[in-house]
C-alpha positions as CSV (number, residue, x, y, z in Angstrom):
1,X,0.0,0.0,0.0
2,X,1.1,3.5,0.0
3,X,4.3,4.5,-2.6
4,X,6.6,2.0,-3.5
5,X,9.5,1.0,-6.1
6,X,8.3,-1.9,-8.5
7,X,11.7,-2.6,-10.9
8,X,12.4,1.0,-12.7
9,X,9.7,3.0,-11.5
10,X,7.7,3.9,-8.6
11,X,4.3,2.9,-8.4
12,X,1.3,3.7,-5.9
13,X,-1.8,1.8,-4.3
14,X,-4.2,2.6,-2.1
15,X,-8.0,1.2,-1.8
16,X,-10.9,3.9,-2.0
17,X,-14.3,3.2,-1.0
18,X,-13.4,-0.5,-1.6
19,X,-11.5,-0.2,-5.3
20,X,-8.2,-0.5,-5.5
21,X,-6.0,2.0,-7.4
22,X,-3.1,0.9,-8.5
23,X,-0.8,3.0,-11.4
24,X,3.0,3.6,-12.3
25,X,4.2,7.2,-12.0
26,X,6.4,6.0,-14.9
27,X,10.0,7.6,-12.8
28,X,12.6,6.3,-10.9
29,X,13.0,9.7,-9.6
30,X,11.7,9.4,-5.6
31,X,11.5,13.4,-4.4
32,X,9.1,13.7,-8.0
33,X,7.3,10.7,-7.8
34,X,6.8,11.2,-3.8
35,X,5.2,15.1,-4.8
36,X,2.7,13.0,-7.7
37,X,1.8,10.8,-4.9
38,X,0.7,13.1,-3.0
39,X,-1.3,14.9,-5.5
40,X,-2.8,11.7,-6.7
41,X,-3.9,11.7,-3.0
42,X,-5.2,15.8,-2.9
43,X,-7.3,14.7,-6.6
44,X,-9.0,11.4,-5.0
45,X,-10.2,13.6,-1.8
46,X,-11.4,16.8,-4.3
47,X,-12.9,14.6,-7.0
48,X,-10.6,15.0,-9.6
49,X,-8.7,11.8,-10.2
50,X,-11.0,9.3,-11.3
51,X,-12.5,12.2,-13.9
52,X,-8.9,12.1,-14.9
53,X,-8.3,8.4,-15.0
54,X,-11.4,8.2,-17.6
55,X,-10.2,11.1,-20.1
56,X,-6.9,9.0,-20.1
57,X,-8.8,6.0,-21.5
58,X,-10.3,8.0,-24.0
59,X,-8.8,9.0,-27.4
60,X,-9.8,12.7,-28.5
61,X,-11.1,11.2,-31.8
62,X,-13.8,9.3,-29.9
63,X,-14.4,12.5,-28.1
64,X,-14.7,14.4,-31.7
65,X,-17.4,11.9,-32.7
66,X,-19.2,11.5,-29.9
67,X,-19.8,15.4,-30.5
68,X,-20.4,15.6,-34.1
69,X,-22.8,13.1,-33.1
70,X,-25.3,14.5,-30.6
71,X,-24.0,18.2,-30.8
72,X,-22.6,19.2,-34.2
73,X,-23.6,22.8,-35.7
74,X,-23.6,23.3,-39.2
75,X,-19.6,24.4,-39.7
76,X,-18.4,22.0,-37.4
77,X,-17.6,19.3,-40.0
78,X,-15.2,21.4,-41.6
79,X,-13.2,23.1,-38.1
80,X,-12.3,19.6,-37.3
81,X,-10.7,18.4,-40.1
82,X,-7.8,20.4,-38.9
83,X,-8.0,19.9,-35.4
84,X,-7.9,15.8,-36.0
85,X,-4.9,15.7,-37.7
86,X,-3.2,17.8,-35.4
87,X,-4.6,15.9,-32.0
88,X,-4.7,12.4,-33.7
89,X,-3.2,10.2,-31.1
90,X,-4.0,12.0,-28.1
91,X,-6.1,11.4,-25.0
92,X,-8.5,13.8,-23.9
93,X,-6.2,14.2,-21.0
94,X,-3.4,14.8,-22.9
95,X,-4.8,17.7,-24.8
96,X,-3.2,20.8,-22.2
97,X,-3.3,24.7,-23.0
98,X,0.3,24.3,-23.8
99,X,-0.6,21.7,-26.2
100,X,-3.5,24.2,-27.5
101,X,-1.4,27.3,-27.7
102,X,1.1,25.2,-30.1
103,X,-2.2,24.3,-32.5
104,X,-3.1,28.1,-32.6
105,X,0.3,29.6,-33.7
106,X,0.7,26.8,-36.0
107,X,-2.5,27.5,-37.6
108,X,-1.9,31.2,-37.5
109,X,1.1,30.8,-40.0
110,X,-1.4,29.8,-42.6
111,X,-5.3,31.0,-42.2
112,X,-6.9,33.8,-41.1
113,X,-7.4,34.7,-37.3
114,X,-11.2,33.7,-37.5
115,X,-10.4,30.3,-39.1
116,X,-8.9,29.9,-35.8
117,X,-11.2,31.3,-33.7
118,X,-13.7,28.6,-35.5
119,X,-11.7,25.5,-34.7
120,X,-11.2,26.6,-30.9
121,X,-14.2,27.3,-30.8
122,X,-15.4,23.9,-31.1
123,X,-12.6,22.5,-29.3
124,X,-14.1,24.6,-26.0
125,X,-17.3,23.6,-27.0
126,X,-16.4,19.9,-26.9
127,X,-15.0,20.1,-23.7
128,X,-17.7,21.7,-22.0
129,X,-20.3,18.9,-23.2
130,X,-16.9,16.7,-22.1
131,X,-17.6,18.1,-18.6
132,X,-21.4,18.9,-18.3
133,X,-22.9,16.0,-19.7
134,X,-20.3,13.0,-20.0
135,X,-18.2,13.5,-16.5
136,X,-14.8,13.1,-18.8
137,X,-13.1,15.4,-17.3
138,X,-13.5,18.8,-14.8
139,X,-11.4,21.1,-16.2
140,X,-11.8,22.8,-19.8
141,X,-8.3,23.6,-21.4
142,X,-9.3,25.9,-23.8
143,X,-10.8,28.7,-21.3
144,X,-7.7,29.2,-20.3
145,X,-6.3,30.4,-23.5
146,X,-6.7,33.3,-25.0
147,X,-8.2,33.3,-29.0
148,X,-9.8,36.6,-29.2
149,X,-9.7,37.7,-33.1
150,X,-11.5,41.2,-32.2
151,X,-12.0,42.8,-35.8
152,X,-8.8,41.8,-37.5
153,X,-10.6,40.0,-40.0
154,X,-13.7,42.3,-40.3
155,X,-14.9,42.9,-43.5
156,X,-16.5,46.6,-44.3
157,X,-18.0,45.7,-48.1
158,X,-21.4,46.3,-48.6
159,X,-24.0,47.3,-51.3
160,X,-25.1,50.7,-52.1
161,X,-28.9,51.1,-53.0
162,X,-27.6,51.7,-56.4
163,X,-25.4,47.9,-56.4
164,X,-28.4,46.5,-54.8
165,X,-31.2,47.4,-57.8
166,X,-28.1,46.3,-59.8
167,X,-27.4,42.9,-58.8
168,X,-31.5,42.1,-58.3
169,X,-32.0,43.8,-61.9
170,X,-29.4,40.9,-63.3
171,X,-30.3,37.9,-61.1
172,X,-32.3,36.4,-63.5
173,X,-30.7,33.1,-64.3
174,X,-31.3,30.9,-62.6
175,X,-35.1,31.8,-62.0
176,X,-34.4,31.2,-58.0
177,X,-31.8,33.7,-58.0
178,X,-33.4,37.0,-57.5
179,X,-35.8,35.8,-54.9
180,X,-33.1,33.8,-52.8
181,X,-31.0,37.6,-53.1
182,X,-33.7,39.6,-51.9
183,X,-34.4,36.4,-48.8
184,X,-30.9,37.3,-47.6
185,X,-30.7,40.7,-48.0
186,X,-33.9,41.5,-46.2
187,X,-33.4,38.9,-42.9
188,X,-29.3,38.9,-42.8
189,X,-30.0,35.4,-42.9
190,X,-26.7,33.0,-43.8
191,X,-26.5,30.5,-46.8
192,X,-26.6,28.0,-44.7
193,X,-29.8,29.0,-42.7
194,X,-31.4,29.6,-46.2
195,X,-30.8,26.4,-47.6
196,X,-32.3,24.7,-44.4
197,X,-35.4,27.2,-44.6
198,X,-38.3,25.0,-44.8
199,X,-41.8,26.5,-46.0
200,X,-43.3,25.0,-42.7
201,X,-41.1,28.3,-40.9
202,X,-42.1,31.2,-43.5
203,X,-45.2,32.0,-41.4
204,X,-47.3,34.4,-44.0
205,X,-50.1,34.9,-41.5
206,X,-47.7,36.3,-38.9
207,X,-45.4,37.9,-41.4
208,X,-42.1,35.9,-39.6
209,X,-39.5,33.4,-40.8
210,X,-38.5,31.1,-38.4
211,X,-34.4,30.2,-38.2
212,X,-34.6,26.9,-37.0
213,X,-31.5,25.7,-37.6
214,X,-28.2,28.6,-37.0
215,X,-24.5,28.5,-36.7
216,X,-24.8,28.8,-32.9
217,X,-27.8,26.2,-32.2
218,X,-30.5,28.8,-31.3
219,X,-33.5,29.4,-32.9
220,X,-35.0,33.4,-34.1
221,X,-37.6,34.8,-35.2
222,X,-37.4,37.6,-38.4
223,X,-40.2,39.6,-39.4
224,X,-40.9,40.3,-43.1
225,X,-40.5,43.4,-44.8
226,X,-43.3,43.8,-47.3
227,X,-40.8,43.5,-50.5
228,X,-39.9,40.2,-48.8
229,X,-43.8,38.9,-48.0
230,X,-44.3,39.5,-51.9
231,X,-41.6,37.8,-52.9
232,X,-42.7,34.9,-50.3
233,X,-46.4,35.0,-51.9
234,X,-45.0,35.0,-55.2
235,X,-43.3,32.2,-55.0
236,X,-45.9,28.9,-55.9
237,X,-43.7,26.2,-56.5
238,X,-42.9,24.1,-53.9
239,X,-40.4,21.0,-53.1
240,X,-41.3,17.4,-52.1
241,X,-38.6,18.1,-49.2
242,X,-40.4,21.1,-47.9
243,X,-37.4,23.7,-48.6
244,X,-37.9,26.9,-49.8
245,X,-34.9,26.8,-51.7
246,X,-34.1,22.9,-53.1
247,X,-30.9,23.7,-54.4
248,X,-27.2,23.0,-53.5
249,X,-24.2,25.1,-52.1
250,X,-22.4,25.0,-55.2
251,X,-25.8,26.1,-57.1
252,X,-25.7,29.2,-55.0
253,X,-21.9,29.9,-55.1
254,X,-22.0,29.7,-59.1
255,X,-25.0,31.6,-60.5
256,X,-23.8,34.4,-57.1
257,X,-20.5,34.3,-59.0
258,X,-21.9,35.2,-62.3
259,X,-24.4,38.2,-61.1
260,X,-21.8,39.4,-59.6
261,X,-19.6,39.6,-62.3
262,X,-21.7,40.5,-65.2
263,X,-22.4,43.5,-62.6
264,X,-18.9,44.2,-62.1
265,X,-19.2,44.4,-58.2
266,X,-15.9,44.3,-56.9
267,X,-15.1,42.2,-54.0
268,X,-18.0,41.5,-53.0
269,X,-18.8,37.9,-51.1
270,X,-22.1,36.3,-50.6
271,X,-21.6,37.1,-46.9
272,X,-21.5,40.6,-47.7
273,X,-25.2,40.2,-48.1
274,X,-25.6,39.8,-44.1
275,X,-23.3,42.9,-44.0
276,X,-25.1,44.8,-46.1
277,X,-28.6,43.4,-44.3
278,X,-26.9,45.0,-40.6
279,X,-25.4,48.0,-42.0
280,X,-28.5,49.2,-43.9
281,X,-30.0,49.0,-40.8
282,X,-27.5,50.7,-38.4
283,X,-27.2,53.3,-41.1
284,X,-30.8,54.1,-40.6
285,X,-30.9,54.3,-37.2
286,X,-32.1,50.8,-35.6
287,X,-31.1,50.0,-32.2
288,X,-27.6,48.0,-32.2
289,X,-29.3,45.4,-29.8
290,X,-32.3,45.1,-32.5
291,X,-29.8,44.3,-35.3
292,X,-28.1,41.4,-32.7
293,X,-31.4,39.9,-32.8
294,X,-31.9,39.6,-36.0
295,X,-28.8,38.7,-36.7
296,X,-28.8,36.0,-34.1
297,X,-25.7,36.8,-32.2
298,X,-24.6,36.2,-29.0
299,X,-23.0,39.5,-28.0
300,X,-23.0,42.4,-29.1
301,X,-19.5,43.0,-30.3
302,X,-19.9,40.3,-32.9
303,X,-23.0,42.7,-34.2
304,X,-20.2,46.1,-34.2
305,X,-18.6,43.7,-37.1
306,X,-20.9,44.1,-39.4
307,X,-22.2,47.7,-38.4
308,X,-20.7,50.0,-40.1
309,X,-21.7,54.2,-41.0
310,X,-20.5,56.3,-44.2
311,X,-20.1,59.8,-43.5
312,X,-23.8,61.1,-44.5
313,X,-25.6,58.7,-42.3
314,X,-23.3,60.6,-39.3
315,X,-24.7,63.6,-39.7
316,X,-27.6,64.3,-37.9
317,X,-25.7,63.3,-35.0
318,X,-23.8,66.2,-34.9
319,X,-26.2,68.3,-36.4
320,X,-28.0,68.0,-32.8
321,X,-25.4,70.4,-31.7
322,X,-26.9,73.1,-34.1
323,X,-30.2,73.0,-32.0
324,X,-27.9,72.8,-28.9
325,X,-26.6,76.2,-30.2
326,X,-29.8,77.6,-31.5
327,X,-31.7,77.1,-28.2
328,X,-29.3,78.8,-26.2
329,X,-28.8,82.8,-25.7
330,X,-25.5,83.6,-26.0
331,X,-24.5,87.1,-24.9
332,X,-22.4,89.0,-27.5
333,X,-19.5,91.6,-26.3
334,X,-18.9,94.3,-28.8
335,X,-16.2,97.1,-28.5
Protein backbone atom coordinates (compact mmCIF):
# COMPACT_ATOMS: atom_id res chain seq x y z
CA UNK A 1 0.00 0.00 0.00
CA UNK A 2 1.14 3.55 -0.05
CA UNK A 3 4.31 4.49 -2.64
CA UNK A 4 6.64 2.00 -3.55
CA UNK A 5 9.47 0.97 -6.05
CA UNK A 6 8.34 -1.94 -8.51
CA UNK A 7 11.70 -2.59 -10.86
CA UNK A 8 12.40 1.04 -12.72
CA UNK A 9 9.68 2.97 -11.55
CA UNK A 10 7.72 3.95 -8.62
CA UNK A 11 4.27 2.92 -8.35
CA UNK A 12 1.28 3.73 -5.94
CA UNK A 13 -1.82 1.82 -4.28
CA UNK A 14 -4.18 2.61 -2.15
CA UNK A 15 -8.02 1.23 -1.83
CA UNK A 16 -10.86 3.91 -2.03
CA UNK A 17 -14.26 3.24 -0.98
CA UNK A 18 -13.42 -0.52 -1.62
CA UNK A 19 -11.46 -0.17 -5.27
CA UNK A 20 -8.23 -0.52 -5.51
CA UNK A 21 -6.02 1.97 -7.41
CA UNK A 22 -3.07 0.88 -8.52
CA UNK A 23 -0.77 3.01 -11.38
CA UNK A 24 2.95 3.63 -12.29
CA UNK A 25 4.23 7.25 -12.00
CA UNK A 26 6.45 6.01 -14.88
CA UNK A 27 9.96 7.59 -12.82
CA UNK A 28 12.58 6.28 -10.89
CA UNK A 29 13.03 9.72 -9.60
CA UNK A 30 11.71 9.45 -5.56
CA UNK A 31 11.53 13.44 -4.45
CA UNK A 32 9.07 13.67 -7.96
CA UNK A 33 7.26 10.68 -7.79
CA UNK A 34 6.80 11.24 -3.83
CA UNK A 35 5.23 15.10 -4.82
CA UNK A 36 2.72 12.96 -7.66
CA UNK A 37 1.83 10.77 -4.90
CA UNK A 38 0.69 13.08 -2.96
CA UNK A 39 -1.26 14.95 -5.47
CA UNK A 40 -2.84 11.69 -6.66
CA UNK A 41 -3.86 11.69 -3.03
CA UNK A 42 -5.20 15.78 -2.94
CA UNK A 43 -7.30 14.74 -6.63
CA UNK A 44 -8.96 11.38 -4.97
CA UNK A 45 -10.22 13.59 -1.81
CA UNK A 46 -11.35 16.79 -4.34
CA UNK A 47 -12.92 14.60 -7.04
CA UNK A 48 -10.60 15.03 -9.57
CA UNK A 49 -8.72 11.75 -10.18
CA UNK A 50 -10.98 9.33 -11.27
CA UNK A 51 -12.53 12.19 -13.91
CA UNK A 52 -8.85 12.14 -14.95
CA UNK A 53 -8.27 8.42 -15.04
CA UNK A 54 -11.43 8.18 -17.59
CA UNK A 55 -10.22 11.14 -20.10
CA UNK A 56 -6.88 8.99 -20.06
CA UNK A 57 -8.79 5.95 -21.51
CA UNK A 58 -10.30 8.02 -23.97
CA UNK A 59 -8.84 8.98 -27.44
CA UNK A 60 -9.85 12.75 -28.45
CA UNK A 61 -11.15 11.23 -31.83
CA UNK A 62 -13.79 9.32 -29.95
CA UNK A 63 -14.45 12.51 -28.10
CA UNK A 64 -14.65 14.41 -31.65
CA UNK A 65 -17.41 11.87 -32.74
CA UNK A 66 -19.21 11.53 -29.85
CA UNK A 67 -19.78 15.43 -30.48
CA UNK A 68 -20.40 15.63 -34.09
CA UNK A 69 -22.80 13.08 -33.14
CA UNK A 70 -25.31 14.45 -30.58
CA UNK A 71 -23.97 18.24 -30.84
CA UNK A 72 -22.59 19.16 -34.15
CA UNK A 73 -23.60 22.76 -35.73
CA UNK A 74 -23.57 23.34 -39.20
CA UNK A 75 -19.56 24.39 -39.68
CA UNK A 76 -18.36 21.95 -37.41
CA UNK A 77 -17.55 19.32 -39.99
CA UNK A 78 -15.19 21.44 -41.59
CA UNK A 79 -13.21 23.08 -38.11
CA UNK A 80 -12.33 19.63 -37.35
CA UNK A 81 -10.67 18.44 -40.06
CA UNK A 82 -7.81 20.40 -38.90
CA UNK A 83 -7.96 19.89 -35.38
CA UNK A 84 -7.89 15.75 -35.96
CA UNK A 85 -4.95 15.71 -37.66
CA UNK A 86 -3.19 17.83 -35.41
CA UNK A 87 -4.59 15.93 -31.98
CA UNK A 88 -4.70 12.41 -33.75
CA UNK A 89 -3.16 10.18 -31.12
CA UNK A 90 -4.04 12.03 -28.10
CA UNK A 91 -6.06 11.43 -24.97
CA UNK A 92 -8.50 13.81 -23.91
CA UNK A 93 -6.22 14.16 -20.99
CA UNK A 94 -3.36 14.81 -22.90
CA UNK A 95 -4.85 17.68 -24.79
CA UNK A 96 -3.17 20.84 -22.20
CA UNK A 97 -3.33 24.68 -22.95
CA UNK A 98 0.25 24.34 -23.82
CA UNK A 99 -0.63 21.68 -26.19
CA UNK A 100 -3.52 24.19 -27.48
CA UNK A 101 -1.36 27.34 -27.70
CA UNK A 102 1.06 25.23 -30.10
CA UNK A 103 -2.25 24.32 -32.53
CA UNK A 104 -3.08 28.11 -32.55
CA UNK A 105 0.28 29.63 -33.65
CA UNK A 106 0.65 26.85 -35.97
CA UNK A 107 -2.47 27.53 -37.63
CA UNK A 108 -1.87 31.21 -37.53
CA UNK A 109 1.11 30.83 -39.96
CA UNK A 110 -1.41 29.81 -42.57
CA UNK A 111 -5.28 30.95 -42.19
CA UNK A 112 -6.86 33.80 -41.14
CA UNK A 113 -7.36 34.68 -37.27
CA UNK A 114 -11.19 33.75 -37.51
CA UNK A 115 -10.44 30.25 -39.14
CA UNK A 116 -8.87 29.91 -35.80
CA UNK A 117 -11.20 31.35 -33.65
CA UNK A 118 -13.68 28.65 -35.53
CA UNK A 119 -11.65 25.53 -34.66
CA UNK A 120 -11.18 26.64 -30.86
CA UNK A 121 -14.21 27.30 -30.78
CA UNK A 122 -15.36 23.94 -31.10
CA UNK A 123 -12.59 22.49 -29.31
CA UNK A 124 -14.09 24.64 -26.03
CA UNK A 125 -17.30 23.62 -26.97
CA UNK A 126 -16.45 19.87 -26.93
CA UNK A 127 -15.03 20.11 -23.70
CA UNK A 128 -17.66 21.69 -22.04
CA UNK A 129 -20.35 18.92 -23.20
CA UNK A 130 -16.92 16.69 -22.13
CA UNK A 131 -17.58 18.07 -18.59
CA UNK A 132 -21.39 18.87 -18.35
CA UNK A 133 -22.87 15.97 -19.72
CA UNK A 134 -20.26 12.99 -20.00
CA UNK A 135 -18.24 13.45 -16.49
CA UNK A 136 -14.80 13.12 -18.79
CA UNK A 137 -13.12 15.43 -17.31
CA UNK A 138 -13.52 18.83 -14.82
CA UNK A 139 -11.37 21.15 -16.24
CA UNK A 140 -11.83 22.82 -19.76
CA UNK A 141 -8.34 23.64 -21.39
CA UNK A 142 -9.25 25.91 -23.76
CA UNK A 143 -10.76 28.66 -21.31
CA UNK A 144 -7.70 29.24 -20.30
CA UNK A 145 -6.27 30.39 -23.55
CA UNK A 146 -6.67 33.34 -25.04
CA UNK A 147 -8.24 33.28 -29.01
CA UNK A 148 -9.82 36.64 -29.24
CA UNK A 149 -9.69 37.68 -33.10
CA UNK A 150 -11.47 41.23 -32.22
CA UNK A 151 -12.00 42.83 -35.84
CA UNK A 152 -8.79 41.76 -37.45
CA UNK A 153 -10.61 40.03 -40.02
CA UNK A 154 -13.72 42.26 -40.33
CA UNK A 155 -14.86 42.88 -43.55
CA UNK A 156 -16.46 46.55 -44.32
CA UNK A 157 -18.02 45.70 -48.06
CA UNK A 158 -21.40 46.29 -48.62
CA UNK A 159 -24.01 47.34 -51.34
CA UNK A 160 -25.10 50.68 -52.09
CA UNK A 161 -28.87 51.11 -53.02
CA UNK A 162 -27.59 51.73 -56.44
CA UNK A 163 -25.38 47.86 -56.41
CA UNK A 164 -28.37 46.51 -54.84
CA UNK A 165 -31.23 47.41 -57.84
CA UNK A 166 -28.11 46.25 -59.84
CA UNK A 167 -27.44 42.91 -58.85
CA UNK A 168 -31.51 42.05 -58.26
CA UNK A 169 -31.99 43.80 -61.91
CA UNK A 170 -29.44 40.90 -63.33
CA UNK A 171 -30.29 37.93 -61.10
CA UNK A 172 -32.29 36.35 -63.53
CA UNK A 173 -30.67 33.13 -64.29
CA UNK A 174 -31.34 30.87 -62.59
CA UNK A 175 -35.07 31.79 -62.01
CA UNK A 176 -34.38 31.18 -58.02
CA UNK A 177 -31.83 33.66 -57.98
CA UNK A 178 -33.39 36.96 -57.47
CA UNK A 179 -35.78 35.80 -54.87
CA UNK A 180 -33.15 33.79 -52.78
CA UNK A 181 -30.96 37.56 -53.05
CA UNK A 182 -33.73 39.64 -51.87
CA UNK A 183 -34.38 36.41 -48.83
CA UNK A 184 -30.91 37.35 -47.62
CA UNK A 185 -30.72 40.71 -47.96
CA UNK A 186 -33.91 41.51 -46.24
CA UNK A 187 -33.37 38.94 -42.91
CA UNK A 188 -29.31 38.88 -42.81
CA UNK A 189 -29.98 35.44 -42.88
CA UNK A 190 -26.68 33.05 -43.77
CA UNK A 191 -26.53 30.52 -46.79
CA UNK A 192 -26.62 28.00 -44.73
CA UNK A 193 -29.82 28.96 -42.71
CA UNK A 194 -31.37 29.58 -46.19
CA UNK A 195 -30.75 26.36 -47.60
CA UNK A 196 -32.26 24.73 -44.36
CA UNK A 197 -35.42 27.23 -44.64
CA UNK A 198 -38.33 24.96 -44.82
CA UNK A 199 -41.76 26.51 -45.96
CA UNK A 200 -43.32 25.03 -42.68
CA UNK A 201 -41.13 28.32 -40.89
CA UNK A 202 -42.07 31.23 -43.45
CA UNK A 203 -45.18 32.03 -41.44
CA UNK A 204 -47.34 34.36 -44.02
CA UNK A 205 -50.06 34.92 -41.52
CA UNK A 206 -47.74 36.32 -38.94
CA UNK A 207 -45.40 37.90 -41.37
CA UNK A 208 -42.09 35.94 -39.60
CA UNK A 209 -39.55 33.39 -40.76
CA UNK A 210 -38.45 31.10 -38.37
CA UNK A 211 -34.40 30.25 -38.19
CA UNK A 212 -34.60 26.90 -37.01
CA UNK A 213 -31.47 25.68 -37.55
CA UNK A 214 -28.17 28.56 -36.97
CA UNK A 215 -24.46 28.51 -36.70
CA UNK A 216 -24.81 28.75 -32.87
CA UNK A 217 -27.77 26.25 -32.21
CA UNK A 218 -30.54 28.75 -31.33
CA UNK A 219 -33.52 29.40 -32.88
CA UNK A 220 -34.95 33.43 -34.08
CA UNK A 221 -37.57 34.75 -35.24
CA UNK A 222 -37.37 37.64 -38.40
CA UNK A 223 -40.16 39.61 -39.38
CA UNK A 224 -40.86 40.25 -43.11
CA UNK A 225 -40.49 43.39 -44.83
CA UNK A 226 -43.32 43.80 -47.32
CA UNK A 227 -40.79 43.53 -50.51
CA UNK A 228 -39.86 40.22 -48.78
CA UNK A 229 -43.76 38.94 -48.04
CA UNK A 230 -44.25 39.50 -51.91
CA UNK A 231 -41.56 37.76 -52.94
CA UNK A 232 -42.68 34.88 -50.33
CA UNK A 233 -46.36 35.04 -51.95
CA UNK A 234 -44.98 34.96 -55.17
CA UNK A 235 -43.32 32.16 -55.05
CA UNK A 236 -45.95 28.94 -55.85
CA UNK A 237 -43.67 26.17 -56.52
CA UNK A 238 -42.93 24.12 -53.94
CA UNK A 239 -40.44 21.02 -53.07
CA UNK A 240 -41.25 17.38 -52.11
CA UNK A 241 -38.55 18.14 -49.16
CA UNK A 242 -40.43 21.12 -47.92
CA UNK A 243 -37.35 23.65 -48.64
CA UNK A 244 -37.88 26.90 -49.85
CA UNK A 245 -34.91 26.84 -51.73
CA UNK A 246 -34.07 22.88 -53.12
CA UNK A 247 -30.89 23.69 -54.41
CA UNK A 248 -27.18 22.95 -53.47
CA UNK A 249 -24.24 25.08 -52.09
CA UNK A 250 -22.36 24.96 -55.24
CA UNK A 251 -25.80 26.08 -57.15
CA UNK A 252 -25.72 29.20 -55.03
CA UNK A 253 -21.92 29.92 -55.07
CA UNK A 254 -21.98 29.73 -59.09
CA UNK A 255 -25.00 31.56 -60.45
CA UNK A 256 -23.82 34.35 -57.14
CA UNK A 257 -20.46 34.35 -58.97
CA UNK A 258 -21.87 35.24 -62.29
CA UNK A 259 -24.39 38.20 -61.12
CA UNK A 260 -21.84 39.43 -59.59
CA UNK A 261 -19.57 39.56 -62.29
CA UNK A 262 -21.70 40.52 -65.21
CA UNK A 263 -22.40 43.47 -62.59
CA UNK A 264 -18.94 44.18 -62.05
CA UNK A 265 -19.16 44.36 -58.16
CA UNK A 266 -15.87 44.33 -56.91
CA UNK A 267 -15.10 42.18 -54.00
CA UNK A 268 -18.02 41.46 -52.97
CA UNK A 269 -18.78 37.90 -51.14
CA UNK A 270 -22.06 36.26 -50.61
CA UNK A 271 -21.57 37.07 -46.94
CA UNK A 272 -21.52 40.59 -47.72
CA UNK A 273 -25.25 40.20 -48.10
CA UNK A 274 -25.58 39.77 -44.13
CA UNK A 275 -23.30 42.87 -43.97
CA UNK A 276 -25.13 44.82 -46.09
CA UNK A 277 -28.63 43.37 -44.33
CA UNK A 278 -26.87 45.04 -40.56
CA UNK A 279 -25.43 47.97 -42.00
CA UNK A 280 -28.54 49.24 -43.94
CA UNK A 281 -30.04 48.98 -40.79
CA UNK A 282 -27.53 50.73 -38.37
CA UNK A 283 -27.22 53.25 -41.11
CA UNK A 284 -30.85 54.15 -40.58
CA UNK A 285 -30.92 54.31 -37.20
CA UNK A 286 -32.07 50.78 -35.65
CA UNK A 287 -31.09 49.96 -32.23
CA UNK A 288 -27.62 47.96 -32.18
CA UNK A 289 -29.34 45.35 -29.79
CA UNK A 290 -32.26 45.12 -32.47
CA UNK A 291 -29.76 44.32 -35.28
CA UNK A 292 -28.12 41.43 -32.73
CA UNK A 293 -31.44 39.89 -32.76
CA UNK A 294 -31.93 39.57 -36.03
CA UNK A 295 -28.77 38.74 -36.73
CA UNK A 296 -28.80 35.99 -34.13
CA UNK A 297 -25.67 36.80 -32.20
CA UNK A 298 -24.59 36.22 -29.00
CA UNK A 299 -22.98 39.51 -27.95
CA UNK A 300 -23.00 42.44 -29.13
CA UNK A 301 -19.51 43.01 -30.32
CA UNK A 302 -19.89 40.35 -32.91
CA UNK A 303 -23.02 42.68 -34.19
CA UNK A 304 -20.24 46.05 -34.19
CA UNK A 305 -18.60 43.68 -37.07
CA UNK A 306 -20.93 44.07 -39.43
CA UNK A 307 -22.18 47.68 -38.38
CA UNK A 308 -20.75 50.05 -40.10
CA UNK A 309 -21.66 54.20 -41.04
CA UNK A 310 -20.45 56.28 -44.21
CA UNK A 311 -20.13 59.80 -43.53
CA UNK A 312 -23.80 61.10 -44.51
CA UNK A 313 -25.62 58.68 -42.30
CA UNK A 314 -23.35 60.55 -39.27
CA UNK A 315 -24.73 63.65 -39.74
CA UNK A 316 -27.63 64.26 -37.91
CA UNK A 317 -25.70 63.31 -34.97
CA UNK A 318 -23.77 66.15 -34.87
CA UNK A 319 -26.18 68.34 -36.38
CA UNK A 320 -27.98 67.95 -32.78
CA UNK A 321 -25.37 70.44 -31.69
CA UNK A 322 -26.86 73.06 -34.12
CA UNK A 323 -30.18 73.04 -31.97
CA UNK A 324 -27.94 72.77 -28.86
CA UNK A 325 -26.57 76.18 -30.18
CA UNK A 326 -29.85 77.57 -31.54
CA UNK A 327 -31.71 77.13 -28.16
CA UNK A 328 -29.32 78.84 -26.18
CA UNK A 329 -28.80 82.83 -25.69
CA UNK A 330 -25.52 83.60 -25.97
CA UNK A 331 -24.45 87.10 -24.89
CA UNK A 332 -22.38 89.03 -27.46
CA UNK A 333 -19.51 91.64 -26.32
CA UNK A 334 -18.94 94.29 -28.77
CA UNK A 335 -16.22 97.14 -28.50
Amino acid sequence: MGLYRRGKFFWFSITYQGKRIQESFKTDNRKLAEKLYAKVLTDIVEGRYFETAKAKKIKFQDMTEKYLEEHAHSRDSLSVKTLLMFFSGYMVAQITTKAIAEYRNMRLKSVKPATVYQELALLRRMFNVAIKEWEWCKDNPVSRLSFSVGNRNARTRWLTMEEEKSLLEKATNPDWLRSLLTVALHTGIRRGEILDLRWQNVDLLKRLIRVVKSKNGEKRSIPMSNTLFNVFKGMNVRDISGRVFPISKSSIRHAFDKVVEKVNLEDFRFHDLRHSFATRLVQNGVDLYKVKELLGHKTITMTMRYAHHYPESLRSSVEVLDHCYNSATFGVMSN
